[in-house]
C-alpha positions as CSV (number, residue, x, y, z in Angstrom):
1,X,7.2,58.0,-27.6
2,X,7.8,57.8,-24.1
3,X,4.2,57.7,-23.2
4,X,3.6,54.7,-25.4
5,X,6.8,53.0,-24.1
6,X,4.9,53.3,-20.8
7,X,1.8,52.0,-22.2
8,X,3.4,48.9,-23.4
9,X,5.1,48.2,-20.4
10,X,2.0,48.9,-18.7
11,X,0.2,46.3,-21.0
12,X,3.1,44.2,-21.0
13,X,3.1,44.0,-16.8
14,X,-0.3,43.0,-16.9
15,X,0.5,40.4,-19.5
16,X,2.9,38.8,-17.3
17,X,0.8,39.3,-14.0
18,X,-2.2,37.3,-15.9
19,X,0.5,34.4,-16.9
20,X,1.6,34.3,-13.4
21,X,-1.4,34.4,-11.7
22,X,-2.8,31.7,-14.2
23,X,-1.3,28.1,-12.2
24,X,-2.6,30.4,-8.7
25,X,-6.4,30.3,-10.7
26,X,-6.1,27.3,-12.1
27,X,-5.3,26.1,-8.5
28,X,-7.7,27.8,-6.8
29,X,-10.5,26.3,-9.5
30,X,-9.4,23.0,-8.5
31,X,-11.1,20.8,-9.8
32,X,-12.7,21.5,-12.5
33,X,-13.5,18.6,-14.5
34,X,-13.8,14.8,-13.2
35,X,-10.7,12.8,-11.4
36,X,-9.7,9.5,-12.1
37,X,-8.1,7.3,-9.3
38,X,-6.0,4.9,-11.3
39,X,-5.6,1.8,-9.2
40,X,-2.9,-0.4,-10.5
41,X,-4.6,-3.7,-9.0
42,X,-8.0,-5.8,-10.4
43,X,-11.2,-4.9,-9.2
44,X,-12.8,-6.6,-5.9
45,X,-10.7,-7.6,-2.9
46,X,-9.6,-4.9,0.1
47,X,-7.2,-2.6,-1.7
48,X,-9.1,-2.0,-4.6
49,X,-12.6,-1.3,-1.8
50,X,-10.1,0.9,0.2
51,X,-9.5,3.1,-3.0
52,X,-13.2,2.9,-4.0
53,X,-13.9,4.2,-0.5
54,X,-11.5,7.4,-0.8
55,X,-13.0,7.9,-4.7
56,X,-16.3,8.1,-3.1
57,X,-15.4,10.2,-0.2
58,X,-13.4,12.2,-2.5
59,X,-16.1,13.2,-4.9
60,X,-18.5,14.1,-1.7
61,X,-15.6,16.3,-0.6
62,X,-14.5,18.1,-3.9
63,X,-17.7,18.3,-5.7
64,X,-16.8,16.8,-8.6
65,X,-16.9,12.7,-9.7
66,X,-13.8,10.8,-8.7
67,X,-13.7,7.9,-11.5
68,X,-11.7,4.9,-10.4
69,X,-9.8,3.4,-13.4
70,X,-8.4,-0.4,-12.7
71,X,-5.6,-0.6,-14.7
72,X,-3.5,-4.3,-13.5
73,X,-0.5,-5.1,-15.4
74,X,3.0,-4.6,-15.4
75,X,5.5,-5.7,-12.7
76,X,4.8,-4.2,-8.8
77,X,1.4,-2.1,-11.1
78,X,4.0,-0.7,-13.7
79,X,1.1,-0.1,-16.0
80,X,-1.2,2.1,-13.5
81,X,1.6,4.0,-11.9
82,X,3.6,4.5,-15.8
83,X,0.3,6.3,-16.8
84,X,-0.6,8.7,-13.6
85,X,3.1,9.5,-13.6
86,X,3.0,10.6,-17.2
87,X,-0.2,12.7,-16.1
88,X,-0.4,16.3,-16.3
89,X,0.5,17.4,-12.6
90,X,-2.8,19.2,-11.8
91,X,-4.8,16.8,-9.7
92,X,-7.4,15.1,-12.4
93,X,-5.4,12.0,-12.9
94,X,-4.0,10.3,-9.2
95,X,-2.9,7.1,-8.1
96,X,-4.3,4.6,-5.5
97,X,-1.5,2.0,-4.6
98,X,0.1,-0.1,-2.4
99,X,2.8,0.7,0.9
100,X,5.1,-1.2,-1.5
101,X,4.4,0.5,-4.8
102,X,6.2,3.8,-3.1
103,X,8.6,2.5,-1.1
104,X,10.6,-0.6,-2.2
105,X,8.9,-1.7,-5.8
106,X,12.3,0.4,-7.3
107,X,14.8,-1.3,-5.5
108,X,13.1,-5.0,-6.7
109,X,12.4,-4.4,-10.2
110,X,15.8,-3.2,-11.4
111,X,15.2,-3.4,-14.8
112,X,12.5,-0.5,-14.6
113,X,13.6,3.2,-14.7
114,X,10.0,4.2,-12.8
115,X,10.1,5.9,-9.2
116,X,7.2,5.9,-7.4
117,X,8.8,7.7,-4.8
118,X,9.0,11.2,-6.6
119,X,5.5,11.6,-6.7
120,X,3.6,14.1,-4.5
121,X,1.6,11.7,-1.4
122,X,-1.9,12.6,-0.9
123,X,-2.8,10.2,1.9
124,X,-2.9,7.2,3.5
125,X,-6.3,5.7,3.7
126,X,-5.9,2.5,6.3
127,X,-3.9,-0.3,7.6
128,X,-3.6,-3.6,8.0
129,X,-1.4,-6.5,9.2
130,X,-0.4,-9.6,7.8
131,X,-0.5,-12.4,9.3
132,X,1.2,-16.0,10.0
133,X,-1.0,-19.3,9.2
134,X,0.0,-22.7,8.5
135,X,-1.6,-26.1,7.4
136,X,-3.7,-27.5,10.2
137,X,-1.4,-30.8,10.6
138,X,2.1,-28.5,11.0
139,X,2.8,-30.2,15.0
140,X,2.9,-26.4,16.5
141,X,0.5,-23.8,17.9
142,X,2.5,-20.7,18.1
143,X,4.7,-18.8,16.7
144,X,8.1,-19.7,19.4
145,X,6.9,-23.7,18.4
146,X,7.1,-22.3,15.2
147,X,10.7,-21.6,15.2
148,X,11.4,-24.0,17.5
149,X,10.5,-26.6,14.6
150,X,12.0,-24.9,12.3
151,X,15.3,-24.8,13.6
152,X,15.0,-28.7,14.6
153,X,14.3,-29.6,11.1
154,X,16.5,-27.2,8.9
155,X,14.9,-27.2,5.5
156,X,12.0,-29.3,5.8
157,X,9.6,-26.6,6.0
158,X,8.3,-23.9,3.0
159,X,5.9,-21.0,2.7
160,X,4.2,-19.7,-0.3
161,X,3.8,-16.3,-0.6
162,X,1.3,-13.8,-3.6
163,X,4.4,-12.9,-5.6
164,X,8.4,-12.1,-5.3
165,X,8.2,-8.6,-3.9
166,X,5.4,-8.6,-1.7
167,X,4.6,-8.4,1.5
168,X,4.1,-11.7,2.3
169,X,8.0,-12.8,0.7
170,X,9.2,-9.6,2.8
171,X,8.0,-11.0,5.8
172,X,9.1,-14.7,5.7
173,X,12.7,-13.0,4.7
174,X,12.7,-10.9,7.5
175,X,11.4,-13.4,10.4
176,X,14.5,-16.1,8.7
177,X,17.0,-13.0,9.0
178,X,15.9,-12.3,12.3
179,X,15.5,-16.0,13.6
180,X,18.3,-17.5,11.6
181,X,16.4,-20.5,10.1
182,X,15.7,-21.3,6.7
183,X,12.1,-22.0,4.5
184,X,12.3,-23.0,1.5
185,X,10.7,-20.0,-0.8
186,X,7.8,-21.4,-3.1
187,X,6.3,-17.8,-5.2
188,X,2.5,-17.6,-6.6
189,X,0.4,-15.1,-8.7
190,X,-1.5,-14.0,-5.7
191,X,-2.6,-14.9,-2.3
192,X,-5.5,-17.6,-3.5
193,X,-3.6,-20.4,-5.5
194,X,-1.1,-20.3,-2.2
195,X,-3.9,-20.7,0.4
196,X,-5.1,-23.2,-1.6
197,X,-2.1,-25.4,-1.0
198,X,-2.4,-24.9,2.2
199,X,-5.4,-26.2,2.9
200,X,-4.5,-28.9,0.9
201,X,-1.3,-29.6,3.0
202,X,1.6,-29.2,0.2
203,X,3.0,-26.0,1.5
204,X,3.5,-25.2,5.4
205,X,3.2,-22.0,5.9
206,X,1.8,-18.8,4.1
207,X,1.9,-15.0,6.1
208,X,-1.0,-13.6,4.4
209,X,-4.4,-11.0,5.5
210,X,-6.7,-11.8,7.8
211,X,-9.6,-11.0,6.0
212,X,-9.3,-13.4,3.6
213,X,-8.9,-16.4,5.9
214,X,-10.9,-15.7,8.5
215,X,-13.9,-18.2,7.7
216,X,-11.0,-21.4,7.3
217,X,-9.5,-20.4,10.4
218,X,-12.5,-19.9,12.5
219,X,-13.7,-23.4,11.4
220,X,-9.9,-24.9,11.7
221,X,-9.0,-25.8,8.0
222,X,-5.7,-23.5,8.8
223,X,-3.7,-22.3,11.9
224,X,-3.2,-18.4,13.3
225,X,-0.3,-18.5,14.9
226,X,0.5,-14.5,14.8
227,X,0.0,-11.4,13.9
228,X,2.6,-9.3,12.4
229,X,0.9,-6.1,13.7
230,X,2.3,-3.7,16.7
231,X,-0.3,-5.4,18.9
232,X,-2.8,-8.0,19.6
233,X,-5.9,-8.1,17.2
234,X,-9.1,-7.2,19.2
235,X,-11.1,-10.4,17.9
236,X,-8.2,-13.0,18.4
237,X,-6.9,-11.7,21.7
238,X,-4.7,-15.0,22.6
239,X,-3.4,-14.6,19.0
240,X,0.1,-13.1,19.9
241,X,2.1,-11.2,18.2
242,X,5.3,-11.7,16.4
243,X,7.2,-9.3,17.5
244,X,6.2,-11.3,21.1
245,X,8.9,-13.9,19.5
246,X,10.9,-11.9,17.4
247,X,10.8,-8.3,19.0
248,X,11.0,-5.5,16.1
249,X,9.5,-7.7,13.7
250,X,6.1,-6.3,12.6
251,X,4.4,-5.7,9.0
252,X,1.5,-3.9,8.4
253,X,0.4,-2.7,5.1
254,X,-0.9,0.2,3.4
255,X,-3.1,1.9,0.8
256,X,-2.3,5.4,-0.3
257,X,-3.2,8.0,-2.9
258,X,-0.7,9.9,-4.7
259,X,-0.6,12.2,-7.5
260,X,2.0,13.4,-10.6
261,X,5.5,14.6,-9.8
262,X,5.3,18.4,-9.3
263,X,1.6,18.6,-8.6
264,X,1.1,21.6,-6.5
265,X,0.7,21.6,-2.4
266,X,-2.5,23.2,-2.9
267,X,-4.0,20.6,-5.0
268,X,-2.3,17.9,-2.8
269,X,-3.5,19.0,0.5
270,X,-6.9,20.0,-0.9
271,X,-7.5,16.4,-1.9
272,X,-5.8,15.2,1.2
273,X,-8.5,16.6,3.6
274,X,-11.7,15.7,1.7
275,X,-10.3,12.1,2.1
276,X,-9.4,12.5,5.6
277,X,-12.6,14.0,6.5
278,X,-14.7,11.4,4.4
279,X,-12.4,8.7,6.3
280,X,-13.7,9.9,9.7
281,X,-17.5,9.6,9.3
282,X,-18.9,6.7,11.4
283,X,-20.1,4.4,8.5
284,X,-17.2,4.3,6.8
285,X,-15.1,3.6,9.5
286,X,-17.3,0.4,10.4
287,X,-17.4,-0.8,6.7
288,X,-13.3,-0.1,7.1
289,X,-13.2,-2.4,10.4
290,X,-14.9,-5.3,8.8
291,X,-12.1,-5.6,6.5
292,X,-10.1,-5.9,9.5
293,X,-8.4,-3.0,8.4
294,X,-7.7,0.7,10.5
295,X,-9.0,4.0,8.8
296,X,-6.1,6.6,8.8
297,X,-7.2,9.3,5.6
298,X,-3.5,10.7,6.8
299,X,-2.3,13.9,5.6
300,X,0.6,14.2,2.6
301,X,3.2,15.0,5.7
302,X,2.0,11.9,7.3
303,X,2.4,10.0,4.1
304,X,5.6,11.2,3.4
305,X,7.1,9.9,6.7
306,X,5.3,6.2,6.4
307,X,6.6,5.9,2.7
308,X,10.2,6.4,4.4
309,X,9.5,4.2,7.6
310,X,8.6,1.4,5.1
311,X,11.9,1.3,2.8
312,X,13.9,1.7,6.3
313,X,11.9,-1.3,7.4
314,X,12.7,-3.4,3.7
315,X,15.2,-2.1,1.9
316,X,17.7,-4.1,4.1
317,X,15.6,-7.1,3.9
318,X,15.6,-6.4,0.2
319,X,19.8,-6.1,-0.1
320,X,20.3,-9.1,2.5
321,X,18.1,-11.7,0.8
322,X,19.0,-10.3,-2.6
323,X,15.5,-9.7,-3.8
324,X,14.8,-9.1,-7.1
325,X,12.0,-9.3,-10.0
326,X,13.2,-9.1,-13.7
């Protein structure tokens, strides 16, 4: 009897040593099927190339095909992120979104239970700044005439923005907070429709990507007045800055990669470095630059920290204006 009591507990040890060891081999097998980077945007434009980029980079890295899956829809990319955070937490199903999407979507969408902020970061792939530009006719040619006109004509003057929420309405909230002027709001479904009115004339001002507007404002159809990043952009040097006006005012945006709630450090960081090291090779770095965007392929720790920077930076924007999306 007691012999086979030992033998069961014998077999019964090794039982439970194979069912702990199991996540460790599962881990250590990562991956072991194709990924698929869910991107909560449509295809075509610099976010969804960014997350192309780290898909491609990723599947050099890992050895296996990284799938990118465009899945719009939803308010903020409910849709997308709803369907990776639903994922099994083992690294096959990720999400490539926006600075916004982890930092401040839940405190403008009130209605929605989802937190994008309990998910494990991956990386951050690159950055870029918006930028101020206004109808060609508006009577100033930087940003201190800017508020100078502003000020002397109290609610005369508007900006459109792509959407409640974004970037672009964050930043014309936070230069009127900081400047104490008013605009009169005016939201679109996307940067396009809004920089169409501008060149038409029937909205003043829009702070929007350079990459998109480059060609109008090289030719003059629009103005540059500023750029909202920490410096001076290396092909308009006598652009200044915003902050050169309003100091501590800066915005520069983000794409990231995330992955399930509860997906394990090892898969995290394992992803985390294929990107990075596919974000430092030479050729992608200049196809990164041309979309006047910086390569960062960050680590998760790096991540972390820039998803908290960002709600420190908007959340009080956010409460101050009253911001919210139904």
């Amino acid at each position: 009897m007691r012999a086979a009591r030992q033998h069961r507990n014998v077999i019964l040890g090794a039982a439970l040593c194979a069912l702990s060891a199991g996540p460790a081999l599962a881990q250590g097998n990562f991956p072991n099927r194709p990924i698929t980077l869910v991107v909560p945007l449509p295809a075509g434009g610099t976010a969804d190339l960014l997350c192309r980029f780290a898909a491609e980079k990723a599947t050099a890295g890992l050895g296996q095909q990284v799938v990118v899956e465009n899945r719009p829809g939803g308010a903020g990319g409910r849709v997308g992120m709803d369907q990776v955070m639903r994922a099994p937490p083992d690294g096959h199903t990720l999400l490539c979104g926006t600075q916004l999407l982890f930092s401040i979507t839940h405190l403008v969408f009130t209605k929605s239970q989802a937190d994008a902020r309990v998910m494990e970061p991956i990386s951050v792939l690159a950055t870029y700044p918006l930028i101020i530009i206004t109808k060609a006719a508006l009577p100033v040619s930087n940003m201190k005439e800017f508020l100078a006109y502003a000020k002397a004509n109290p609610g005369k003057l508007n900006y459109g923005h792509q959407g409640k929420g974004n970037t672009g309405h964050l930043l014309g909230e936070l230069m009127m907070l900081k400047a104490g002027f008013q605009m009169t709001e005016i939201p679109y479904r996307g940067s396009a429709p809004a920089i169409n009115d501008l060149l038409a004339g029937t909205i003043d001002m829009v702070p929007d990507y350079l990459l998109a507007n480059k060609q109008n404002i090289d030719v003059g159809k629009i103005k540059f007045l500023a750029t909202a990043s920490e410096k001076r952009l290396k092909d308009y040097p006598n652009v200044e800055t915003v902050a050169e006006t309003l100091p501590g005012v800066t915005s520069t945006t983000w794409m990231a990669v995330a992955a399930p709630p509860g997906t394990p450090k090892e898969i995290t960081q394992k992803i985390a470095d294929a990107i990075s090291q596919g974000f430092k090779q030479p050729d992608l770095v200049a196809k990164i630059q041309r979309l006047e965007a910086d390569p960062l392929g960050s680590s998760p720790e790096q991540m972390r920290e820039m998803i908290k920077q960002s709600e420190n930076t908007w959340a009080p924007v956010v409460k101050a204006r009253s911001i919210s999306v139904d």
